[in-house]
C-alpha positions as CSV (number, residue, x, y, z in Angstrom):
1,X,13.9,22.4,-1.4
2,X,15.3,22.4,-5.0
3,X,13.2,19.0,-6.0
4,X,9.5,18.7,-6.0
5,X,9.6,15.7,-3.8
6,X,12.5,14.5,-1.3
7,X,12.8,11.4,0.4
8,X,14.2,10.4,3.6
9,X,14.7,7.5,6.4
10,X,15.3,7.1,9.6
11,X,16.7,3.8,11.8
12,X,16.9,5.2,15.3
13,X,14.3,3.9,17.8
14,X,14.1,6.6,19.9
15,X,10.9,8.2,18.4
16,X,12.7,12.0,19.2
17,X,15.6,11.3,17.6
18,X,14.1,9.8,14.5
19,X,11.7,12.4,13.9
20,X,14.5,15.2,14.7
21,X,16.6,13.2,12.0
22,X,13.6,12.9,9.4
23,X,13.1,16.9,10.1
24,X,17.4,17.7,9.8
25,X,16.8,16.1,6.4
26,X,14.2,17.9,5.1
27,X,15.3,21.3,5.9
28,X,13.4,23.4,3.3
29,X,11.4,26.5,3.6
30,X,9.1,25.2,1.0
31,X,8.2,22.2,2.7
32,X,4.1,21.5,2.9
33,X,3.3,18.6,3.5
34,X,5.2,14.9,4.7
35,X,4.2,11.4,4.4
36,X,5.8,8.9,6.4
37,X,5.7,5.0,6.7
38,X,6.6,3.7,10.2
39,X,7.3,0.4,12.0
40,X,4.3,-0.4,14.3
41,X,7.2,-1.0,16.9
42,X,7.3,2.6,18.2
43,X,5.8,4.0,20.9
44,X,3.1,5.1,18.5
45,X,2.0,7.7,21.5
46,X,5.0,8.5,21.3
47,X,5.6,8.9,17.9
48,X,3.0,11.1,17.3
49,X,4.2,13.9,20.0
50,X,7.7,13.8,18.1
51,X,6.6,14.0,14.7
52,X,4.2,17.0,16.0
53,X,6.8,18.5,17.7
54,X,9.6,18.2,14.9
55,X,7.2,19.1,11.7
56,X,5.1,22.1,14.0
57,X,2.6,23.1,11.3
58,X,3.7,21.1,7.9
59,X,0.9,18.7,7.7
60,X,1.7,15.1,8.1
61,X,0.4,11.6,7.5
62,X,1.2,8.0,7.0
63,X,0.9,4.7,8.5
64,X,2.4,2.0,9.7
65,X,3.9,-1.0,8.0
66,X,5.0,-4.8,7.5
67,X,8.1,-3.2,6.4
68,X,9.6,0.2,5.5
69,X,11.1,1.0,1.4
70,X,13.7,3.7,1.7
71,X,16.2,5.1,-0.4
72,X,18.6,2.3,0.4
73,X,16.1,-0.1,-0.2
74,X,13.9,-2.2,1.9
75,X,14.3,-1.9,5.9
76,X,12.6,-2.9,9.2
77,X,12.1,-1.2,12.3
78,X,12.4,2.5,10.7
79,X,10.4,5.2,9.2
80,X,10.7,6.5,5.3
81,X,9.1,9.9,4.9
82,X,9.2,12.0,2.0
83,X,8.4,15.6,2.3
84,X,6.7,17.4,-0.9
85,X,7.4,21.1,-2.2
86,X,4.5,23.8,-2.5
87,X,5.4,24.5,-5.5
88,X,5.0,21.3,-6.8
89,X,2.3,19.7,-5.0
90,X,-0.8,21.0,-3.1
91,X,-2.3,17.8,-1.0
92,X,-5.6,17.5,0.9
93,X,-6.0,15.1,3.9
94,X,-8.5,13.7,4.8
95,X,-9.3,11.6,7.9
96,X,-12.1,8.8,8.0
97,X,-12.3,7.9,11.6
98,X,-15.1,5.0,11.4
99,X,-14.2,2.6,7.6
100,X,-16.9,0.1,8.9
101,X,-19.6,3.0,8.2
102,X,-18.3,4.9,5.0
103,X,-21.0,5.2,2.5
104,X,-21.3,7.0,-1.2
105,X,-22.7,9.8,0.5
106,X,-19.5,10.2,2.5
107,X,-17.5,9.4,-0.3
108,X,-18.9,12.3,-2.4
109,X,-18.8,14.5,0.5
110,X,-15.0,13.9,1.1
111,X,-14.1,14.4,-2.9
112,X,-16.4,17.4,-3.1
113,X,-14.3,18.8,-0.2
114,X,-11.2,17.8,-1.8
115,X,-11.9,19.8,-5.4
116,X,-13.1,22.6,-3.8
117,X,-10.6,23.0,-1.7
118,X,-7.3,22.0,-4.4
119,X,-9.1,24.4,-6.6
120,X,-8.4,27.5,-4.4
121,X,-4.2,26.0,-4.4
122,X,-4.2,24.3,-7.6
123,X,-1.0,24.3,-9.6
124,X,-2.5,22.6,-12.3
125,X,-6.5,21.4,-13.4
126,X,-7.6,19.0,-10.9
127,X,-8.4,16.6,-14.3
128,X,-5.7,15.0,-15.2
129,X,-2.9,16.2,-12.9
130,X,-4.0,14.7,-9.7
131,X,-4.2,11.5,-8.2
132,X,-5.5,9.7,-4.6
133,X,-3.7,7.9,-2.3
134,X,-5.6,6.1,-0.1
135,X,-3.8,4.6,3.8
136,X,-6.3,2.1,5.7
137,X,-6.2,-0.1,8.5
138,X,-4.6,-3.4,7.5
139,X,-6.8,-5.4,10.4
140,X,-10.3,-3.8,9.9
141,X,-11.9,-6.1,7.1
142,X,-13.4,-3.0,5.7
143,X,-11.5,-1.9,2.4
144,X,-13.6,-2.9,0.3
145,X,-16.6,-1.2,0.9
146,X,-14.5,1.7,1.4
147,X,-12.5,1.8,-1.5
148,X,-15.6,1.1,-3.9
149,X,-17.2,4.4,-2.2
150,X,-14.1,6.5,-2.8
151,X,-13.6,5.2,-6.4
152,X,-17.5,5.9,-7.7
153,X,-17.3,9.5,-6.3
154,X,-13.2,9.8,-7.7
155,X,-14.6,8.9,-10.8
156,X,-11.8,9.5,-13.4
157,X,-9.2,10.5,-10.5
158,X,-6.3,8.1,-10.8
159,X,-6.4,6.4,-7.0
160,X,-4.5,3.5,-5.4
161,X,-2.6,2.8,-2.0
162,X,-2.0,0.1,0.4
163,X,-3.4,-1.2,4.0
164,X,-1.2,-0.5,6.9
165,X,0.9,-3.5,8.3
166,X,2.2,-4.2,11.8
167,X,5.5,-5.8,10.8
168,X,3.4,-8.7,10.6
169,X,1.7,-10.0,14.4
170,X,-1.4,-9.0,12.9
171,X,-3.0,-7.6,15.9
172,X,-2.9,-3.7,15.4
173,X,-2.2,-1.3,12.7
174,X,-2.9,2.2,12.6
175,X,-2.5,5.4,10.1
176,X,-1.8,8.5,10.7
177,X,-3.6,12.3,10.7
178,X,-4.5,15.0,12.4
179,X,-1.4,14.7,14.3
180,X,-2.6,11.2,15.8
181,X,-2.7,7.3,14.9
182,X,-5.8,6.2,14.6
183,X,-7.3,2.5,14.3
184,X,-10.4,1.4,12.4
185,X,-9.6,4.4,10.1
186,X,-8.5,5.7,6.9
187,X,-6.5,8.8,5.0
188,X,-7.2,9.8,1.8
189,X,-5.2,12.1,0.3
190,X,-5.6,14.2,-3.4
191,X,-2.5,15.2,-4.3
192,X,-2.4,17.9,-7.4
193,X,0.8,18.6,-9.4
194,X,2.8,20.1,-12.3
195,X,4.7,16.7,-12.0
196,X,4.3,14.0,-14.9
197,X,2.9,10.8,-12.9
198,X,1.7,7.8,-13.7
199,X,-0.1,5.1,-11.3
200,X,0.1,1.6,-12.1
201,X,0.1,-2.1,-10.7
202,X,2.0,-4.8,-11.2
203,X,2.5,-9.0,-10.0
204,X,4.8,-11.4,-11.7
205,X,2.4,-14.4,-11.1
206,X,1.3,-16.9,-13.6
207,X,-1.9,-18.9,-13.5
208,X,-1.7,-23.3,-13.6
209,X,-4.7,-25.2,-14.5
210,X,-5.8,-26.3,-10.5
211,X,-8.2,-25.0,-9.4
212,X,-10.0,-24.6,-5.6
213,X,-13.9,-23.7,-5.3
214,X,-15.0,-22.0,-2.4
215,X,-17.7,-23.9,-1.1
216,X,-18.1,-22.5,2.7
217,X,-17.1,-18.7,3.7
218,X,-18.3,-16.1,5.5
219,X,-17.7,-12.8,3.7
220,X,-17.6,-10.2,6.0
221,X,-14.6,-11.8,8.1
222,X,-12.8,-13.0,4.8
223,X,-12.9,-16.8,6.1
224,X,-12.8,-20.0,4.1
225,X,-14.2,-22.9,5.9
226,X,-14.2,-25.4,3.2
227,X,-12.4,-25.7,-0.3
228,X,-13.9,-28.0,-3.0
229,X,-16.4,-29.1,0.3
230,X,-13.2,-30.0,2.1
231,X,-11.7,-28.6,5.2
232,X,-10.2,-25.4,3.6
233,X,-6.2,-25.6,5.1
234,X,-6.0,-29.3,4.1
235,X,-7.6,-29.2,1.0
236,X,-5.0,-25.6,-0.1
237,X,-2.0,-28.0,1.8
238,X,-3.1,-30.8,-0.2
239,X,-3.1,-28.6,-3.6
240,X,0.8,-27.7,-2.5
241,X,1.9,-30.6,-1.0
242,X,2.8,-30.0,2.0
243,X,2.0,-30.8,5.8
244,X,-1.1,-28.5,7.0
245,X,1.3,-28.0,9.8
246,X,3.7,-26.5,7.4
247,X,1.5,-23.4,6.6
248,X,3.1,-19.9,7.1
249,X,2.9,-16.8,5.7
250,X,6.3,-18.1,3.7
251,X,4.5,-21.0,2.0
252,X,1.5,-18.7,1.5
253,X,3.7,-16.5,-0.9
254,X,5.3,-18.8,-2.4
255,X,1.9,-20.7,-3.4
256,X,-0.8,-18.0,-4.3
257,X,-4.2,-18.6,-5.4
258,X,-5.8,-15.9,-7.7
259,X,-9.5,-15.3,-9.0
260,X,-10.3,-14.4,-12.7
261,X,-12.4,-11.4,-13.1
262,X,-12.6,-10.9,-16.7
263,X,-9.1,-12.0,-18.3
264,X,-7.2,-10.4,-15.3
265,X,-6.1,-12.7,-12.1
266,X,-6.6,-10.9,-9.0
267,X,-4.3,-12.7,-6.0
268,X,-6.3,-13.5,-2.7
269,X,-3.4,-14.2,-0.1
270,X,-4.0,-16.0,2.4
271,X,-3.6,-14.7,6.0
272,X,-3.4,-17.4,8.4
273,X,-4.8,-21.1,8.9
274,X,-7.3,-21.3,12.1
275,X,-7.3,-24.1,14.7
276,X,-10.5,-25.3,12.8
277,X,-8.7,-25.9,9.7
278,X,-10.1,-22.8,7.8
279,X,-8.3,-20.1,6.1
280,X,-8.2,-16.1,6.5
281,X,-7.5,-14.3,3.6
282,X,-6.3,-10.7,2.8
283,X,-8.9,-9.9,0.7
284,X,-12.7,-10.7,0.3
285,X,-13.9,-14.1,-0.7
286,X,-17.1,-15.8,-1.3
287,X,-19.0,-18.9,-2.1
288,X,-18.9,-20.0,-5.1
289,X,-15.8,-18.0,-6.6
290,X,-13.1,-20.1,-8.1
291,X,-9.9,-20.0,-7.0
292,X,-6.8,-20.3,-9.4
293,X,-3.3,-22.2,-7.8
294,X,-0.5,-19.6,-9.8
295,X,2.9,-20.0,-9.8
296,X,5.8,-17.4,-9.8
297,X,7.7,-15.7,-12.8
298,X,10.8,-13.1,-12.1
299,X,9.7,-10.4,-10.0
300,X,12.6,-9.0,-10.4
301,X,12.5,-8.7,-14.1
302,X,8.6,-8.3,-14.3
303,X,9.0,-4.8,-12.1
304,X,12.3,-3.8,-14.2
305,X,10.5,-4.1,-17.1
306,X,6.9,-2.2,-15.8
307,X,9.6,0.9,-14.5
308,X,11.4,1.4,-17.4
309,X,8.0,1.4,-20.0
310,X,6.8,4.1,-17.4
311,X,9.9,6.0,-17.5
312,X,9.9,6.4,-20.9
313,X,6.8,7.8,-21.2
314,X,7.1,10.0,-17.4
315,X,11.1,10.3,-17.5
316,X,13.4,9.5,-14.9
317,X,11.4,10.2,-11.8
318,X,11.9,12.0,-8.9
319,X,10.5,9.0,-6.9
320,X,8.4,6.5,-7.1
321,X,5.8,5.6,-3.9
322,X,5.4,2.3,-4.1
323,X,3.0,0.3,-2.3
324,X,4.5,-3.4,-2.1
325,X,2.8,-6.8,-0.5
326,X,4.9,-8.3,2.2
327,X,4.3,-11.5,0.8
328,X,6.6,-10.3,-2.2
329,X,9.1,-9.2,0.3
330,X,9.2,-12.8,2.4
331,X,9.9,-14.3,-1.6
332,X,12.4,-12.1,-1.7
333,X,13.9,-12.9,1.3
334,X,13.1,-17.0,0.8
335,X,14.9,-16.8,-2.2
336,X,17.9,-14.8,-1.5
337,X,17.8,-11.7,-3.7
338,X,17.5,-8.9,-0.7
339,X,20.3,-7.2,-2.0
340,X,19.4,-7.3,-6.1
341,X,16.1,-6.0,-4.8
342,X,17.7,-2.8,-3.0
343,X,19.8,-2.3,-6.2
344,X,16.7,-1.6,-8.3
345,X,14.6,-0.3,-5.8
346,X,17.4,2.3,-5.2
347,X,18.1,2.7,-8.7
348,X,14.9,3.6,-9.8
349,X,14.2,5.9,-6.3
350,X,11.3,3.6,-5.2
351,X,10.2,4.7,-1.5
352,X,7.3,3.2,0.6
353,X,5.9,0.3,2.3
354,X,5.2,-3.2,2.6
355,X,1.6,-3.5,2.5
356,X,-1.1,-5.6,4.0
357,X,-2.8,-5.5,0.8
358,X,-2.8,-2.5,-1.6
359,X,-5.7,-0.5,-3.2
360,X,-6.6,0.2,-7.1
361,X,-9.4,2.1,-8.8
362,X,-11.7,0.8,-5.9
363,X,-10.3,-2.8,-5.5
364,X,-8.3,-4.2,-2.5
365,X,-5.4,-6.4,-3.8
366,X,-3.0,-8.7,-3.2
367,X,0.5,-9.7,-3.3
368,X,1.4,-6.8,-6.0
369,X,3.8,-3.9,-6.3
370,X,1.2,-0.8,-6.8
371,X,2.3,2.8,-6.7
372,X,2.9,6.1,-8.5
373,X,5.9,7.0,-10.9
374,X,6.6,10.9,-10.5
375,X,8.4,13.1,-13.1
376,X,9.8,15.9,-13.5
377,X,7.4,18.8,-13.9
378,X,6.0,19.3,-17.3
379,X,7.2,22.7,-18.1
380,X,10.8,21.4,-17.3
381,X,10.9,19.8,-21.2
């Protein structure tokens, strides 16, 4: 493996012969570790056995998606892996089996394990050349108790990820460790390298003057039951002008709503209208938050432009992971710029998924393009 980091893709549905052609691609003897993003329509059973089978002892995790990013660009029904050389990058998993019951203890627990375990393997000090990825269940209402855990005990560990996705039915996602899928879970990894990175987050959404109030919700299942004390689907179709009948996830990405939290707007994408007229979202919401109608810039341009600032400070990477809302991926498609999207995502060697939401310093997001740019390893010059 002459490159720290190696991606790969496979479109075969026959879970052996995928994972045989992920493993024919990354033949390397200093192979450690693999992560891999999947369609939820495997066998995920399955799956699991061929991935086992194909990778023996190189440690492997992931999750499934709303959509796959390889190296040709954005793809459906496949898996994108990318396998990581020792040399370059020592990686602890780590497996929470139960999100709804993840506390600071935990937290410290896991990243006390973590450090003391990258320090025995380190290839570089833990400060300040390592970062966390964190994989959770999409469906499990729980990230954000779980990410603000993990990001008071990461303290000034860069961390970000996305939720898994389930090419969008929205009835089961899973991740992936410990050589099994799991639901109602979530991997963390720490990932510690020579490499120049950087992790950042971007959207290409600008805020309007309308605004919505939120005047009926219940927090802990992220649903809206009334908008500005109106039904909450009629008064959000009204905003829009359109039908209430006309709501899909389509219109939903094309017409975001945002909250302000200091003089950043934070999108809260909307998940589906229920037969009672209210709204679930992605993300949390509560009453009395005020919620922002934005409208869409170039997304296009607006990632062009956040890749090439980080490249000139990283170099030309050797990947970048991104982590990418579907909703930006059905405006992609609405619009009709699939294939100027796979240009630059395969220009600038992004690889990943679509997202049900994805994960910064502790906050659960929406309907952004979050991820990590790696370099080449600092001693290269």
């Amino acid at each position: 493996m002459t490159q720290p980091a190696v991606s790969c893709f496979s479109n075969k549905s026959d879970p052996f012969v995928a994972a045989a052609e992920l493993r024919q691609q990354l033949q390397c003897d200093d192979l450690s570790f693999v992560l891999f993003f999947c369609s939820a329509e495997y066998d995920l059973e399955l799956l699991a056995e061929a991935m086992n089978k194909s990778f023996g002892d190189i440690t492997l995790a992931g999750c499934t998606t709303a959509g796959e990013i390889t190296s040709e660009g954005y793809a459906q029904g496949a898996i994108s892996a990318i396998g990581f050389s020792r040399n370059h990058f020592a990686v602890e998993a780590c497996l929470i089996e139960a999100m709804d019951n993840f506390l600071l203890t935990q937290a410290q627990s896991v990243v006390e394990s973590f450090i003391n375990k990258g320090r025995k393997k380190q290839l570089a000090p833990i400060k300040g050349n390592s970062f966390v990825l964190t994989l959770l269940d999409g469906l499990a209402v729980q990230e954000e108790q779980v990410l603000a855990a993990l990001s008071s005990a990461l303290g000034n560990i860069p961390h970000f990820g996305g939720s898994a996705g389930d090419d969008i039915h929205l009835a089961h996602t899973h991740v992936f460790a410990h050589g099994a899928f799991h639901t109602g879970a979530a991997v963390v990894l720490l990932f510690n390298t020579d490499c120049e990175f950087e992790v950042f987050t971007t959207h290409h959404l600008e805020s309007l003057s309308e605004k919505l109030v939120v005047t009926a919700a219940e927090r802990d299942n992220r649903r809206v039951f009334e908008l500005n004390a109106e039904p909450a689907a009629k008064e959000y179709a009204n905003l829009i002008g359109v039908p209430v009948s006309d709501l899909t996830p389509e219109v939903f990405a094309l017409n975001p709503l945002a909250v302000k939290i200091g003089e950043v707007f934070y999108v809260r994408a909307i998940q589906k209208v229920n037969a009672d007229l209210s709204l679930t979202f992605y993300c949390a919401v509560e009453n009395g938050i005020v919620l922002t109608q934005m409208q869409r810039g170039d997304m296009l341009q607006n990632l062009t432009s956040q890749l090439e600032r980080i490249e000139q400070k990283v170099g030309f990477p050797q990947l970048i992971l991104g982590c990418d809302c579907f909703l930006r991926r059905l405006e992609i498609e609405y619009l009709g710029i699939t294939e100027q999207a796979n240009d630059l995502l395969r220009e600038h060697k992004v690889v990943g998924f679509n997202t049900y939401g994805e994960h910064l310093e502790g906050m659960h997001i929406n309907q952004t393009f979050t991820g990590v740019v790696i370099g080449r390893p600092s001693d290269d010059g």
